[in-house]
CHARMM internal coordinates of N, CA and C (Angstrom, degrees):
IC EDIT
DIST 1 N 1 CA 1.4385
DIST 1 CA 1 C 1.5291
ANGL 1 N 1 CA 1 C 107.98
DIST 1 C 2 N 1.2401
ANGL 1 CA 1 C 2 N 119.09
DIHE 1 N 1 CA 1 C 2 N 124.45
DIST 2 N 2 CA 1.4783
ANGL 1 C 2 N 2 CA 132.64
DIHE 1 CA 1 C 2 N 2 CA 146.98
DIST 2 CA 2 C 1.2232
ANGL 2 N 2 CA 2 C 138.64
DIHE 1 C 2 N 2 CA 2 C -21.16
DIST 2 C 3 N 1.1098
ANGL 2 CA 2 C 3 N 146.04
DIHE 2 N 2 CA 2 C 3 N 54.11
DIST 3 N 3 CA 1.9311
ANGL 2 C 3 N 3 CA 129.32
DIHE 2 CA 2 C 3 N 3 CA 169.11
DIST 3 CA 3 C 1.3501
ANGL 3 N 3 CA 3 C 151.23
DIHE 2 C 3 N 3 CA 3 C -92.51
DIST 3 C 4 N 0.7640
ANGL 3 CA 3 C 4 N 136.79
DIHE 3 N 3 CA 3 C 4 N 157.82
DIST 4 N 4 CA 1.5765
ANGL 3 C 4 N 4 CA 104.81
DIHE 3 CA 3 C 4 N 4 CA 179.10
DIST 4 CA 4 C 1.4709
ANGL 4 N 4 CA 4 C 125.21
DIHE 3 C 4 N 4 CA 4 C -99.07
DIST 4 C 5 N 1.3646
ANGL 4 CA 4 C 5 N 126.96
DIHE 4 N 4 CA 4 C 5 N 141.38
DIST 5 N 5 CA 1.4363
ANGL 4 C 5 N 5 CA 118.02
DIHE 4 CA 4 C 5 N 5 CA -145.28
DIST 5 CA 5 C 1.7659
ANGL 5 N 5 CA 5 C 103.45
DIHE 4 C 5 N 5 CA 5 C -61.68
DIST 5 C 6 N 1.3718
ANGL 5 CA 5 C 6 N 140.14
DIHE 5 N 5 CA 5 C 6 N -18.28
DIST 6 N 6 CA 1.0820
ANGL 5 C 6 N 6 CA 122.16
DIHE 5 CA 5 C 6 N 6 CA 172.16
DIST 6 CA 6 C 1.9174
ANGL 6 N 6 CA 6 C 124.43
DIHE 5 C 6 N 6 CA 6 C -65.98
DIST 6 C 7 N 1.3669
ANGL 6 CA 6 C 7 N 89.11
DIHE 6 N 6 CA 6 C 7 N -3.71
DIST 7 N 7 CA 1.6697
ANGL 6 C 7 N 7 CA 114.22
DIHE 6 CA 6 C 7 N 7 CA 172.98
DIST 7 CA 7 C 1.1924
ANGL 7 N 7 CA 7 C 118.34
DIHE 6 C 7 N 7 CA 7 C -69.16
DIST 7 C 8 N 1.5279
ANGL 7 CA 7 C 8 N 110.76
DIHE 7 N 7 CA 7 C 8 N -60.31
DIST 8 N 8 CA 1.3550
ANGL 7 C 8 N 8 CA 116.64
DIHE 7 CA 7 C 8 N 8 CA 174.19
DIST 8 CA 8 C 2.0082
ANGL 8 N 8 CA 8 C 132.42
DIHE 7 C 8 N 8 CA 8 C -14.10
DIST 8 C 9 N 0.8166
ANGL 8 CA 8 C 9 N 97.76
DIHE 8 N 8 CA 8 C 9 N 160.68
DIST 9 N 9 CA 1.8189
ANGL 8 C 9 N 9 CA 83.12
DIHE 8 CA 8 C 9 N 9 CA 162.62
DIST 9 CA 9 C 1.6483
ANGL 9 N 9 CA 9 C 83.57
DIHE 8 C 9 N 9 CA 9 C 161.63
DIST 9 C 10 N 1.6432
ANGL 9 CA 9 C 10 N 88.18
DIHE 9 N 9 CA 9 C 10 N 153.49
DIST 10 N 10 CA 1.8217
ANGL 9 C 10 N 10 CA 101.97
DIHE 9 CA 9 C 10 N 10 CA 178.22
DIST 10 CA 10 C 1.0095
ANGL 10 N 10 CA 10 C 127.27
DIHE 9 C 10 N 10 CA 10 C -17.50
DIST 10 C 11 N 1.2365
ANGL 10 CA 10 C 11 N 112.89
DIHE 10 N 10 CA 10 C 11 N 146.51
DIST 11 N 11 CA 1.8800
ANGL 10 C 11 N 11 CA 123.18
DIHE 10 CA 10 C 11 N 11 CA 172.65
DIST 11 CA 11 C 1.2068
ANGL 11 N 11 CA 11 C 120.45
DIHE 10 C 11 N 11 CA 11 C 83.49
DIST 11 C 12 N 1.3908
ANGL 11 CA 11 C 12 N 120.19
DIHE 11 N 11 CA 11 C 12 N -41.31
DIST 12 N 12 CA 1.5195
ANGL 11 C 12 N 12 CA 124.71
DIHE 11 CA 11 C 12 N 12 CA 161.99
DIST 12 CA 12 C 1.2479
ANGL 12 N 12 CA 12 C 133.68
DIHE 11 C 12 N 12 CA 12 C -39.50
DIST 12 C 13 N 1.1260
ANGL 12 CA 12 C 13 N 151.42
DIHE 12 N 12 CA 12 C 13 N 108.54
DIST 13 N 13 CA 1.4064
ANGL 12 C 13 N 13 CA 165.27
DIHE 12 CA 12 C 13 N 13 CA 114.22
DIST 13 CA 13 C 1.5312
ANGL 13 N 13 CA 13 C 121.38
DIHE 12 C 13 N 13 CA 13 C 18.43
DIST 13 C 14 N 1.5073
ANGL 13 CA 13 C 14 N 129.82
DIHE 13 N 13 CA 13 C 14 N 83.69
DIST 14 N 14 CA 1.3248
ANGL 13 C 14 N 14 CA 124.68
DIHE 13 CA 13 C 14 N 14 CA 174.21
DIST 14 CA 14 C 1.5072
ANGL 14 N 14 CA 14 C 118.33
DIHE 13 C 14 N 14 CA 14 C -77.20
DIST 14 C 15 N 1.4975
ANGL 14 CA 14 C 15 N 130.73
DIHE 14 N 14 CA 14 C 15 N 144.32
DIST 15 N 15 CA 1.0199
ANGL 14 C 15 N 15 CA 116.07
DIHE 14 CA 14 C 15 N 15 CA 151.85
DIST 15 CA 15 C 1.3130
ANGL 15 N 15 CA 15 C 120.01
DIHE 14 C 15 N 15 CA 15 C -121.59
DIST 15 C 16 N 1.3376
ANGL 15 CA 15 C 16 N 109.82
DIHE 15 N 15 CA 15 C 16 N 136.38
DIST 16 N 16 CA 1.3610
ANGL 15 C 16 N 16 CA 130.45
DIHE 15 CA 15 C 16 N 16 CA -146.67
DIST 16 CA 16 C 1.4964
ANGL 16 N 16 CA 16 C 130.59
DIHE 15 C 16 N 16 CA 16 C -107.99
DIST 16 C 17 N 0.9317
ANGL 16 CA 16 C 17 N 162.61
DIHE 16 N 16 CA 16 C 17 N 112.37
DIST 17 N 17 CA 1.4394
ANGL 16 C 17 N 17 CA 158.50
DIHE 16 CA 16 C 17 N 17 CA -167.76
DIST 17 CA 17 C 1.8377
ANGL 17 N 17 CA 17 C 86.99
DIHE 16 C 17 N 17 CA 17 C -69.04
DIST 17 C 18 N 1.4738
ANGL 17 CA 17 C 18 N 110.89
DIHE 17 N 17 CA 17 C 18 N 163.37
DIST 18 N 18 CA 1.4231
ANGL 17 C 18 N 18 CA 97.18
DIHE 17 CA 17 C 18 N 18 CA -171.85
DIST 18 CA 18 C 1.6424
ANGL 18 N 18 CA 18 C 109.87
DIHE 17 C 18 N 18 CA 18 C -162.71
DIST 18 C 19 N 0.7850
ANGL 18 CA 18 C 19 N 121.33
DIHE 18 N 18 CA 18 C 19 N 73.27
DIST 19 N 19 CA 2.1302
ANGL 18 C 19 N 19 CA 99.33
DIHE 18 CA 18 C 19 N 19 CA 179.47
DIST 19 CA 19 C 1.6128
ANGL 19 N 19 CA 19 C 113.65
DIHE 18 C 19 N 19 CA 19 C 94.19
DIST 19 C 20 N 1.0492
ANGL 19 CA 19 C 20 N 107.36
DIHE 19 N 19 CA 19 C 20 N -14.82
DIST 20 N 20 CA 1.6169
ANGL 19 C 20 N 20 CA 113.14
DIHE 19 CA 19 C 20 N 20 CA -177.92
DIST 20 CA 20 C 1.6064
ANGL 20 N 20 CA 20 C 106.95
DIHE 19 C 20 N 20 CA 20 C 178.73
DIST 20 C 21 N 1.6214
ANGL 20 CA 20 C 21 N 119.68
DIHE 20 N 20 CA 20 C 21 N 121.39
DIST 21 N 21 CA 1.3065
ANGL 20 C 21 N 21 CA 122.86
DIHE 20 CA 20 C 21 N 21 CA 141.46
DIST 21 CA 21 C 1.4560
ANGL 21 N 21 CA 21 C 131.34
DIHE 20 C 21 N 21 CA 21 C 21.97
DIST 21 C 22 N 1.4415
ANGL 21 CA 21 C 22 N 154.14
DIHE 21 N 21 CA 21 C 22 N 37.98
DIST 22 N 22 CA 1.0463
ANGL 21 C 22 N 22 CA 137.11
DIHE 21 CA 21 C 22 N 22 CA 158.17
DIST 22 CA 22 C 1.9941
ANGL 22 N 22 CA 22 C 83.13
DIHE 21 C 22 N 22 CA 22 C 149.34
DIST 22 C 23 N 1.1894
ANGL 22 CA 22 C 23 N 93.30
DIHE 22 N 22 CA 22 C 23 N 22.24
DIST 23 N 23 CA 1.9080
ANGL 22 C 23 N 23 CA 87.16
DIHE 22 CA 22 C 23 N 23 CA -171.27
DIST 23 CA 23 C 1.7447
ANGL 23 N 23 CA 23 C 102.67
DIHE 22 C 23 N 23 CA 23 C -92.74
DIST 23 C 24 N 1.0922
ANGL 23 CA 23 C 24 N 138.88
DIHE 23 N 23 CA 23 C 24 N 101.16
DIST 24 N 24 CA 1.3927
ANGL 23 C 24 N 24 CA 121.37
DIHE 23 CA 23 C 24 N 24 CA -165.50
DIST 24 CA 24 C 1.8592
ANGL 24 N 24 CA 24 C 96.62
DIHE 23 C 24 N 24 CA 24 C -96.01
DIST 24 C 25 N 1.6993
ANGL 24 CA 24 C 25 N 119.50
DIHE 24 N 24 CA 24 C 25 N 153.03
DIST 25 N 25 CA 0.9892
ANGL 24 C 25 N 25 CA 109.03
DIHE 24 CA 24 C 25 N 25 CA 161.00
DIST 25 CA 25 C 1.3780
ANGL 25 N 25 CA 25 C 106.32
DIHE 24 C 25 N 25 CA 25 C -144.12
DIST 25 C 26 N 1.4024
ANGL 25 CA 25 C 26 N 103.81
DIHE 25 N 25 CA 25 C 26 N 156.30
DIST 26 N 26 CA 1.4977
ANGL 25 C 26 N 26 CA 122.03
DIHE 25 CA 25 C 26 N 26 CA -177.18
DIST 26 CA 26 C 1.5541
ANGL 26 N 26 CA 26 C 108.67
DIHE 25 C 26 N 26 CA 26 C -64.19
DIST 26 C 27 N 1.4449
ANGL 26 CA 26 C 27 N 129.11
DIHE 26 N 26 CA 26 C 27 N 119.75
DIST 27 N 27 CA 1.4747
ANGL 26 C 27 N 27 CA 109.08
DIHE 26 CA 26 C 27 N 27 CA 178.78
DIST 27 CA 27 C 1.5236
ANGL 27 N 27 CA 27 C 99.85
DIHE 26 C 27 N 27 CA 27 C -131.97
DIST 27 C 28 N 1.8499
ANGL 27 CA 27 C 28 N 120.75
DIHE 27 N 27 CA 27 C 28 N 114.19
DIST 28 N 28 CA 1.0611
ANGL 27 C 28 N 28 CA 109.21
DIHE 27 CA 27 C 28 N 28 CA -175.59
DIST 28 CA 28 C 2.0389
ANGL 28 N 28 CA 28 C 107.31
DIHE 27 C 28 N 28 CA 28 C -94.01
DIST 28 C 29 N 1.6781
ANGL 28 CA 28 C 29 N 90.27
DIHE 28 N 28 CA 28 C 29 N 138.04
DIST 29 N 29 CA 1.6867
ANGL 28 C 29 N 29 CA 95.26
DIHE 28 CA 28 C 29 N 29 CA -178.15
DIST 29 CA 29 C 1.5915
ANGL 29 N 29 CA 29 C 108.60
DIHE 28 C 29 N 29 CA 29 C -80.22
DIST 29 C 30 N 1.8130
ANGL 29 CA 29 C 30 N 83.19
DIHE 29 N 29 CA 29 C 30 N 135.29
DIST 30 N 30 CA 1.5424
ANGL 29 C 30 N 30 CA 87.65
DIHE 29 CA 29 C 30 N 30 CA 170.07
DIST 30 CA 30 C 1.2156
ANGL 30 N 30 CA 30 C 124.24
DIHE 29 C 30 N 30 CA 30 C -108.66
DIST 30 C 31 N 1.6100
ANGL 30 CA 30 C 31 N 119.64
DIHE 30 N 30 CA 30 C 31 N -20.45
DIST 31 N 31 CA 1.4820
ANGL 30 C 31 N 31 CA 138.91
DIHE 30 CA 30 C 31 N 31 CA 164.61
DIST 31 CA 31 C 1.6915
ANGL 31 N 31 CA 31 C 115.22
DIHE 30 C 31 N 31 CA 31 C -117.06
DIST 31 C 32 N 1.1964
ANGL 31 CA 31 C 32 N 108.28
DIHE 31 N 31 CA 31 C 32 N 177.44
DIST 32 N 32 CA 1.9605
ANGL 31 C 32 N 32 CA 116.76
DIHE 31 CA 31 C 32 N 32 CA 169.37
DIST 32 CA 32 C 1.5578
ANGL 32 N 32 CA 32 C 75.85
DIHE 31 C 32 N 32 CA 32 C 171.02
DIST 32 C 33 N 1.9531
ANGL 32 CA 32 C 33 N 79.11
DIHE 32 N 32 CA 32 C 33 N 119.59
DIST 33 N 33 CA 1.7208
ANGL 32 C 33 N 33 CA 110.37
DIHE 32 CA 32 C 33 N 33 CA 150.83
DIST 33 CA 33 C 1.7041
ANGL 33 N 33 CA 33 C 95.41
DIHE 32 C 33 N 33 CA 33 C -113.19
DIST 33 C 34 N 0.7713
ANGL 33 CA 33 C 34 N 113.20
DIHE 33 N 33 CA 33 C 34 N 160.91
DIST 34 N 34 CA 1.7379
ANGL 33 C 34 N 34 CA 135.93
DIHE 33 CA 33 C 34 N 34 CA 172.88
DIST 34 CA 34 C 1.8806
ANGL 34 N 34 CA 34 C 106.29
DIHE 33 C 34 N 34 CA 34 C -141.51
DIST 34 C 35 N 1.6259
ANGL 34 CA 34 C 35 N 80.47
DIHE 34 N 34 CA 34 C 35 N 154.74
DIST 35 N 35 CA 1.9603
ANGL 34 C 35 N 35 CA 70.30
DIHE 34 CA 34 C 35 N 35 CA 174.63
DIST 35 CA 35 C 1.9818
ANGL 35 N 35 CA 35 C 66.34
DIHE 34 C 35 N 35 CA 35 C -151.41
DIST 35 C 36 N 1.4324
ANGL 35 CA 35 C 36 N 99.76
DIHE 35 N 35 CA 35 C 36 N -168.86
DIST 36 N 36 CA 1.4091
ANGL 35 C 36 N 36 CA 114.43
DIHE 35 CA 35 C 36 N 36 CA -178.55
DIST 36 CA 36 C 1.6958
ANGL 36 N 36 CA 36 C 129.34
DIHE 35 C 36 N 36 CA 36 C -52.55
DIST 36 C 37 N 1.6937
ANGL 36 CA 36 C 37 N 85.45
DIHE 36 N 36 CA 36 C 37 N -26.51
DIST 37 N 37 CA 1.7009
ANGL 36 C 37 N 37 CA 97.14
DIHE 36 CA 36 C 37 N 37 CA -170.68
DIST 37 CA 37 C 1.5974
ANGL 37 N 37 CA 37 C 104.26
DIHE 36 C 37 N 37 CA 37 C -135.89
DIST 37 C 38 N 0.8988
ANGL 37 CA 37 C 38 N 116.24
DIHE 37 N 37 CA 37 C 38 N 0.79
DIST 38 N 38 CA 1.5871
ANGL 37 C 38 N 38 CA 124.78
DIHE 37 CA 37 C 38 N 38 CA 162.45
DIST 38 CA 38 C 1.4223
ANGL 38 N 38 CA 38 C 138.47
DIHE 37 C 38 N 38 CA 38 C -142.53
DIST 38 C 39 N 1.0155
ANGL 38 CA 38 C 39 N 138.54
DIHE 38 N 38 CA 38 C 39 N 121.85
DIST 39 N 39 CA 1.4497
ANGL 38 C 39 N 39 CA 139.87
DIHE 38 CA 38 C 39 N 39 CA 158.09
DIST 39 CA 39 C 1.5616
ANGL 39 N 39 CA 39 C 132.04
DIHE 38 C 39 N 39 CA 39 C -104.45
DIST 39 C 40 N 1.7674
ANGL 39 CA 39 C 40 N 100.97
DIHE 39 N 39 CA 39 C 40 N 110.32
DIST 40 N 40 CA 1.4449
ANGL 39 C 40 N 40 CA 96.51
DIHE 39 CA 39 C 40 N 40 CA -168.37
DIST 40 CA 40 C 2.0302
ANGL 40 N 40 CA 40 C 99.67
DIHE 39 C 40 N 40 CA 40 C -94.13
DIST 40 C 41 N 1.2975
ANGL 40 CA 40 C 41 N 80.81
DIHE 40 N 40 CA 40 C 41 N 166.87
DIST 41 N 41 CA 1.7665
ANGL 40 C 41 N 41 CA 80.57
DIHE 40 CA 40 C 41 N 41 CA -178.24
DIST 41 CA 41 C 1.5753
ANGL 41 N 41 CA 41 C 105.34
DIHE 40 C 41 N 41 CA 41 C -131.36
DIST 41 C 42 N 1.2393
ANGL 41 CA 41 C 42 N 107.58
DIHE 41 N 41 CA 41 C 42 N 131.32
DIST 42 N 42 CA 2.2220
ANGL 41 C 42 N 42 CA 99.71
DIHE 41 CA 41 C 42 N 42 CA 170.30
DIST 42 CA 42 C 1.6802
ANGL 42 N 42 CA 42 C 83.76
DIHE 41 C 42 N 42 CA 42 C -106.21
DIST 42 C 43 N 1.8506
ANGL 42 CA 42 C 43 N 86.42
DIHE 42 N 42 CA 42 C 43 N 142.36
DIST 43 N 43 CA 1.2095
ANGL 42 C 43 N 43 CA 97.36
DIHE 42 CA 42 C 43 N 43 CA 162.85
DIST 43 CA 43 C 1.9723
ANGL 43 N 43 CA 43 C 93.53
DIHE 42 C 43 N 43 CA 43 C -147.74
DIST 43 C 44 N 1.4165
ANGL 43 CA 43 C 44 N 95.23
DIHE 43 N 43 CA 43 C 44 N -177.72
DIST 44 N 44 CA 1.6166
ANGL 43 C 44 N 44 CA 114.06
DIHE 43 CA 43 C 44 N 44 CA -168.86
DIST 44 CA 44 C 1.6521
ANGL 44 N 44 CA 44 C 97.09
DIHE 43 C 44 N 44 CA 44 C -139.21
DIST 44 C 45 N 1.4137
ANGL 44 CA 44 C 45 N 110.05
DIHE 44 N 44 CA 44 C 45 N 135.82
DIST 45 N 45 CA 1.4460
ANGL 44 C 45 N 45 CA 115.44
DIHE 44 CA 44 C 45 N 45 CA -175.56
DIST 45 CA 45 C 1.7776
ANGL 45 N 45 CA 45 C 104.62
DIHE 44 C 45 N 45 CA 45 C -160.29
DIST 45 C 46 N 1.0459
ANGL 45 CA 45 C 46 N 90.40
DIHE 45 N 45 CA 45 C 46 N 177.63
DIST 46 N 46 CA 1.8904
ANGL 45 C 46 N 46 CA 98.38
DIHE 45 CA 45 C 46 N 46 CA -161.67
DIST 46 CA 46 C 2.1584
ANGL 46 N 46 CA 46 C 108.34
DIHE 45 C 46 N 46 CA 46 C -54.36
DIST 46 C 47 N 1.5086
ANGL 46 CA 46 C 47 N 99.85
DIHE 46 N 46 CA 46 C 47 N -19.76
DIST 47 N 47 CA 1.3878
ANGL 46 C 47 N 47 CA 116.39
DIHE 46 CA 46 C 47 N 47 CA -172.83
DIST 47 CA 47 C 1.5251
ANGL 47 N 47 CA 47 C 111.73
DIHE 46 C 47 N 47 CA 47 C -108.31
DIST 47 C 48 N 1.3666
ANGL 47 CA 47 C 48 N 113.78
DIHE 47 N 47 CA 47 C 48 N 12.97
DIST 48 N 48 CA 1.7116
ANGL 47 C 48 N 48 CA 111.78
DIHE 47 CA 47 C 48 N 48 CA 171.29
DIST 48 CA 48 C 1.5151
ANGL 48 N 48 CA 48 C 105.64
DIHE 47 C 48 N 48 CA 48 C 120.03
DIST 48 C 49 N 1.1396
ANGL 48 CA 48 C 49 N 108.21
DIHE 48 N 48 CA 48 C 49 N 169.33
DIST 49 N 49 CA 1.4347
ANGL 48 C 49 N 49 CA 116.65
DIHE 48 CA 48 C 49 N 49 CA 178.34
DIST 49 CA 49 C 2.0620
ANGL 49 N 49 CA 49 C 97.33
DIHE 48 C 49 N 49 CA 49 C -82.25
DIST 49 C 50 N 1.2903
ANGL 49 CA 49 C 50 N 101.20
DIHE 49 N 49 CA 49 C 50 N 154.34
DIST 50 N 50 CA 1.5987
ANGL 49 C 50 N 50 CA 129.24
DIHE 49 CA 49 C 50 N 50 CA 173.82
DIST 50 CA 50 C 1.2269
ANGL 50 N 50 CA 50 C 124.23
DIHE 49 C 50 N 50 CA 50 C -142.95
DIST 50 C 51 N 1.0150
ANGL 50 CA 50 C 51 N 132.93
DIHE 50 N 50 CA 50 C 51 N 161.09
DIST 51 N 51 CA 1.6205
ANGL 50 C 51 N 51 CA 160.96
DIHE 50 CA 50 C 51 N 51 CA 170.70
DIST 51 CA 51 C 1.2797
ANGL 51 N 51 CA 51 C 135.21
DIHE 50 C 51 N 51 CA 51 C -113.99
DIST 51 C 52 N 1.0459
ANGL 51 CA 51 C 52 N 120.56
DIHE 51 N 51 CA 51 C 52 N 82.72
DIST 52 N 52 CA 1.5017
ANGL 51 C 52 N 52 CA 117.74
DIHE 51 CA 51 C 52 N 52 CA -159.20
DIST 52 CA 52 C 1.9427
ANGL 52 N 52 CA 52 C 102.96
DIHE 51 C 52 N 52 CA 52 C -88.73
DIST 52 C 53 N 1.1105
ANGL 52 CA 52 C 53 N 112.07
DIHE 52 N 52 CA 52 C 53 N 129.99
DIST 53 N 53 CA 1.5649
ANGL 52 C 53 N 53 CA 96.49
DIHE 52 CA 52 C 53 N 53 CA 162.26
DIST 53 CA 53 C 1.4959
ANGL 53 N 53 CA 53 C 113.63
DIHE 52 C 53 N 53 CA 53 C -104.82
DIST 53 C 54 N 1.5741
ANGL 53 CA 53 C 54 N 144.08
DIHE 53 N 53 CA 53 C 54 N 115.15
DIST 54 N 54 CA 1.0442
ANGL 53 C 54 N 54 CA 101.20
DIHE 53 CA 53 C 54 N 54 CA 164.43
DIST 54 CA 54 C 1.7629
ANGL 54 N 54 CA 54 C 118.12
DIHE 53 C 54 N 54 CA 54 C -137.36
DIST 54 C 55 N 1.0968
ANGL 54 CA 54 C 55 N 127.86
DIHE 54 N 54 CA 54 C 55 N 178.20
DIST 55 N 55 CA 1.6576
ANGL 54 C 55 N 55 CA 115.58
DIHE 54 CA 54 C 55 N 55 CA 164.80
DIST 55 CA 55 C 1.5701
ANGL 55 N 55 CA 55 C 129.16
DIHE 54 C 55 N 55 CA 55 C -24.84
DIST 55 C 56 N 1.0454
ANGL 55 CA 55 C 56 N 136.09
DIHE 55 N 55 CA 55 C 56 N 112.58
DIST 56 N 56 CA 1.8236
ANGL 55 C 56 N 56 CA 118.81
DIHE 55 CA 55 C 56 N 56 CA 161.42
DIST 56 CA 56 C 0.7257
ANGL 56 N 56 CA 56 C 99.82
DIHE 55 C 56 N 56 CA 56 C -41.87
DIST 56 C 57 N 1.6888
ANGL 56 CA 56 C 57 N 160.77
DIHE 56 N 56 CA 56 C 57 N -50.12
DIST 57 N 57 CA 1.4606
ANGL 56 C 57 N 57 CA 106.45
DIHE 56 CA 56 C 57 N 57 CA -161.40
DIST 57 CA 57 C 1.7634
ANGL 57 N 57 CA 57 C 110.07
DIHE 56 C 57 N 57 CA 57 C -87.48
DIST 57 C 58 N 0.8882
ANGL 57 CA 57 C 58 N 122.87
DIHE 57 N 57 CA 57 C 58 N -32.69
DIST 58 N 58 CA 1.8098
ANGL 57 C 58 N 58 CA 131.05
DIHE 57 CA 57 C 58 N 58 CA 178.85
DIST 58 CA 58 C 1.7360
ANGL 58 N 58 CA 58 C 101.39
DIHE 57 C 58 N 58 CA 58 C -13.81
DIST 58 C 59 N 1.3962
ANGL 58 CA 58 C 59 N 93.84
DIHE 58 N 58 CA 58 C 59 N 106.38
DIST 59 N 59 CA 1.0638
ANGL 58 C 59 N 59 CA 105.76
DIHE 58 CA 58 C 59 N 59 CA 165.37
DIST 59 CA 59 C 1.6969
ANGL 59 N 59 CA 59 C 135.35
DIHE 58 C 59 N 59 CA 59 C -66.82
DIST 59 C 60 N 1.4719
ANGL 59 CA 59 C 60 N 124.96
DIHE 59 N 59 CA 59 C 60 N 108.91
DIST 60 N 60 CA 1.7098
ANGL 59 C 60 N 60 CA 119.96
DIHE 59 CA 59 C 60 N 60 CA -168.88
DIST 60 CA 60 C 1.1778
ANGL 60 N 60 CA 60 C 104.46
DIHE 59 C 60 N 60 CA 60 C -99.31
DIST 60 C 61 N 1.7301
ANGL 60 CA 60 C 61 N 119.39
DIHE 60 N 60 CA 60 C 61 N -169.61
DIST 61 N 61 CA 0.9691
ANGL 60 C 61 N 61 CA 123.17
DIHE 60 CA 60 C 61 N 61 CA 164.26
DIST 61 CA 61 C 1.4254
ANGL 61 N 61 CA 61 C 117.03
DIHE 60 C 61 N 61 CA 61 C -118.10
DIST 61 C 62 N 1.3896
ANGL 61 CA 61 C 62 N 136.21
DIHE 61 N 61 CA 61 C 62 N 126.60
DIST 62 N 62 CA 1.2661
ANGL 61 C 62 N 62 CA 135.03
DIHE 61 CA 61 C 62 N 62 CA -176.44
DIST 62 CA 62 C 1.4125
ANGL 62 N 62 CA 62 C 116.29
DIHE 61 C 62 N 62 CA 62 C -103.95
DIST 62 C 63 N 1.0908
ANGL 62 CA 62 C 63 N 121.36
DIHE 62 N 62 CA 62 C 63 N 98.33
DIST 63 N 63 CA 1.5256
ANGL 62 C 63 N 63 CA 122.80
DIHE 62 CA 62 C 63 N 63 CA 159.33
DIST 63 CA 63 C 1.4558
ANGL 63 N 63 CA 63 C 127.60
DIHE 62 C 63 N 63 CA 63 C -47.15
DIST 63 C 64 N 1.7272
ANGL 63 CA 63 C 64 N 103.47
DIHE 63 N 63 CA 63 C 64 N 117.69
DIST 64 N 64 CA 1.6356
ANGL 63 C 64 N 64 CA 95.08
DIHE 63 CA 63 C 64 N 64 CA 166.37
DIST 64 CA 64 C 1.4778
ANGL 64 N 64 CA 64 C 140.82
DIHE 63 C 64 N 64 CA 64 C -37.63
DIST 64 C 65 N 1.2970
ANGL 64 CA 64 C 65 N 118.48
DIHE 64 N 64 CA 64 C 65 N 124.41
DIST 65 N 65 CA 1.7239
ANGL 64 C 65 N 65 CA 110.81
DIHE 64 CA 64 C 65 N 65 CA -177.08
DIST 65 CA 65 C 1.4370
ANGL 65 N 65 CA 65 C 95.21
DIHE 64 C 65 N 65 CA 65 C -65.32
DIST 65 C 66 N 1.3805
ANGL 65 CA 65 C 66 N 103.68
DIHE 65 N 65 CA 65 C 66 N 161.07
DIST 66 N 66 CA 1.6877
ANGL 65 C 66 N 66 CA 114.00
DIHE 65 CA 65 C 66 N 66 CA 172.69
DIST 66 CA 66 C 1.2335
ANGL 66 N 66 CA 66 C 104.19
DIHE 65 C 66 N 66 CA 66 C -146.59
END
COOR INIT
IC SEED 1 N 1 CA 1 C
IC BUILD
């Protein structure tokens, strides 16, 4: 499913382009601040913790929880 990163919020599941071309990775969020013109995200995934900053509107991909 589709959202836009000001959507986001805890617990959710990113999937991510990552380190190489066609490499997708699972990145589960543990924070989202947003302000008007940015939204950074922490997440934790099988390859280390990250920080994503990106636009509200930037469209991600969210993986179903299971």
């Amino acid at each position: 499913m589709n959202k836009k990163a000001c959507d986001i919020k805890a617990g959710d599941t990113l999937c991510i382009e990552y380190g190489a071309p066609d490499n997708f990775v699972n990145f589960k969020v543990r924070a989202v601040f947003s302000t008007d013109s940015k939204t950074m995200v922490l997440t934790d995934s099988n390859v280390g913790s990250e920080t994503f900053v990106l636009d509200p509107e930037t469209k991600v991909i969210v993986a179903p929880n299971v």
